[in-house]
N, C-alpha and C positions, 0 to 999 in steps of 0.2 A: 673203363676197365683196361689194365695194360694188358699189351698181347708179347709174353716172354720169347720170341719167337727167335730175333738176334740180340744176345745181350753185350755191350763192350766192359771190360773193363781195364781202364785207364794207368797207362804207365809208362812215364817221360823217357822213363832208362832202357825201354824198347821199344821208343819211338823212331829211332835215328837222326835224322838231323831235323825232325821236324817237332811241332812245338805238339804239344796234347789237344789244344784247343783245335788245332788247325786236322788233327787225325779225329778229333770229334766233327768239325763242322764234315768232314766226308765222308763219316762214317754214317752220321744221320743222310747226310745226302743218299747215301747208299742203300739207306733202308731200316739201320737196325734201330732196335723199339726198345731198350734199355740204356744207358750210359750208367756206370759206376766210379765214381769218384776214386781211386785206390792211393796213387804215388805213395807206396810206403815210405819213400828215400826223402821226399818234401817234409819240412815245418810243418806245423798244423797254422802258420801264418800266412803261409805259401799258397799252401790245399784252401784256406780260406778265400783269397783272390781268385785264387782260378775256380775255385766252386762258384764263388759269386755269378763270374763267367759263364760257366756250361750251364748253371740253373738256369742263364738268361737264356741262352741257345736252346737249350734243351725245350723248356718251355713255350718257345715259337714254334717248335716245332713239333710240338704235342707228343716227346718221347719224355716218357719214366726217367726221375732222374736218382740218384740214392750215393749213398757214401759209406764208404768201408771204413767196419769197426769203429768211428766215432761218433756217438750220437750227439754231442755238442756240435759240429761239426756241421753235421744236418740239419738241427736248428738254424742253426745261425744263417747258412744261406739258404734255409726253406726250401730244402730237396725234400721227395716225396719222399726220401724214408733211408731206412737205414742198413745196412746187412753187417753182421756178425756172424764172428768167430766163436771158438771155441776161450779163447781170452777176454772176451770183450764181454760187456756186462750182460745181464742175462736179458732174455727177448722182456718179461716184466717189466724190467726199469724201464727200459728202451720205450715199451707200452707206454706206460706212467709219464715219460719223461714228453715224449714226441706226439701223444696223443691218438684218441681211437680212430683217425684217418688216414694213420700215415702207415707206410709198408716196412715191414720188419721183415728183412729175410733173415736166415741159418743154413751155415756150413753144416753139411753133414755129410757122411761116408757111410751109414751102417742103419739097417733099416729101424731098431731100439731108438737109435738118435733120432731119429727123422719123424717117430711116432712122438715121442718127448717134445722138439719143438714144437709139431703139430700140438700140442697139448698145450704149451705155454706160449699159442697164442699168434706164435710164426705166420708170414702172411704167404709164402715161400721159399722153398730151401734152394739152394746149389750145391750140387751132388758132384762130386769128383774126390780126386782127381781120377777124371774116366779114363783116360790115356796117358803116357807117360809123360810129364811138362817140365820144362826148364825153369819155365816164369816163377816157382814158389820154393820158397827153400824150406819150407814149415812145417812139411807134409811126413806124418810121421809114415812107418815102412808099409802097415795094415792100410793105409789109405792111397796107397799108388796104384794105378793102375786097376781099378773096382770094374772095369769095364762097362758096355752097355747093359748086360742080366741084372746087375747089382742097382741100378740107376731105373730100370723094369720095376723090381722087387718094390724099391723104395715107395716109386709114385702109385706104384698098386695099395702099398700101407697106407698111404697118407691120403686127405682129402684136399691137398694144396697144391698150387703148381709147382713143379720139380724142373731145373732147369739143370743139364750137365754141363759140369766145367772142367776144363784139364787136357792141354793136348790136343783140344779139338779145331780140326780145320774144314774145309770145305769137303775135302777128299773121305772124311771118317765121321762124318756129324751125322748122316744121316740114321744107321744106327741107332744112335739114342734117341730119336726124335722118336723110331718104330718100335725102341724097347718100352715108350711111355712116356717120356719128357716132352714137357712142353717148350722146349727149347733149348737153346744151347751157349752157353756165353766163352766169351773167348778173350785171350790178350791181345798174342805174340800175331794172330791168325790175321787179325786188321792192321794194330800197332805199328808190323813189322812188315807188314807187305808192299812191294813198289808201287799200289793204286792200293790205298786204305779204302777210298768207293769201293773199287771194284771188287775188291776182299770180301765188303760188308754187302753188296748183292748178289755176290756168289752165292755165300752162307744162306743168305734168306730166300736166294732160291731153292739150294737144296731143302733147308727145312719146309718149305711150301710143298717141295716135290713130295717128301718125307711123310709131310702129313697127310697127303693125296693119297697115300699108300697105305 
């Protein structure tokens, strides 16, 4: 059973001068129990190698692996599963396509959406953007900033794990974990920090703290 508790998701262009794979291997070192495949700016030839890559990592090291928005993608290098958007094909095919083992997450902002996923099948949503973020440029105006209540509300509707994303760092995450979420995922917060470890067992200590509470 994965535990959503620190989720990453992956992305080269706020990496710095480091490579992804290498802000993965310390990110797991660090503690966190999800990796997402994201690089929007990569090929799907690209994200294919280096998937190949983190499934092997990930998989040693007994952390949840999944891949944004492509479910071929997923396939191909046998991540546990997949998360979608609001563009991306619906959670159904995604079912159909990847089988009744694999993990479907959905984007969602608004607790109707979130009941809907849950309904078609969703194995877990990511809820944001909770706080304001730089990382996504997609986010229409209603979806900024929903904060911790709204991210409360959601996982209260639903019977799945809720995991908040958006702006979240060590210093603001815990919040969401007490408004209800079972976690919290993040970019820029590991990605971007001078110790990607140490980023990634800050975070999983606050949400431990978090949940204590």
């Amino acid at each position: 059973m994965t535990d959503w508790g620190v989720y990453l998701v992956t992305q080269g262009s706020l990496s710095g001068d480091r490579t992804t794979r290498a802000v993965v291997e310390a990110a797991v070192a660090g503690g966190v129990d999800v990796v997402q495949l994201r690089e929007k700016d990569r090929s799907a030839r690209e994200r294919y190698h280096l998937g190949r890559k983190l499934r092997t990592l990930t998989r040693e090291a007994g952390v949840t692996f999944v891949v944004n928005d492509r479910v071929d993608l997923a396939a191909a290098v046998d991540a546990d599963g997949v998360h979608l958007g609001d563009d991306d094909l619906p959670v159904p095919v995604a079912r159909e396509r990847l089988g009744p083992d694999a993990l479907i997450g959905r984007s969602v902002s608004f607790v109707d959406d979130a009941r809907r996923a849950e309904r078609a099948g969703a194995d877990y949503l990511g809820v944001g953007a909770v706080y304001a973020t730089g990382s996504k440029d997609d986010i229409d105006d209603d979806e900024h900033e929903i904060g911790p209540e709204r991210v409360g509300e959601i996982a209260a509707a639903v019977d799945i794990p809720v995991v908040g994303i958006g702006g979240v760092t060590a210093d603001n995450a815990a919040p969401i974990v007490e408004a209800g979420a079972d976690g919290v995922a993040v970019i820029t917060a590991i990605t971007g920090a001078d110790d990607p470890e140490a980023a990634a067992r800050d975070l999983a200590g606050t949400v431990a703290d978090a949940r204590e509470d």
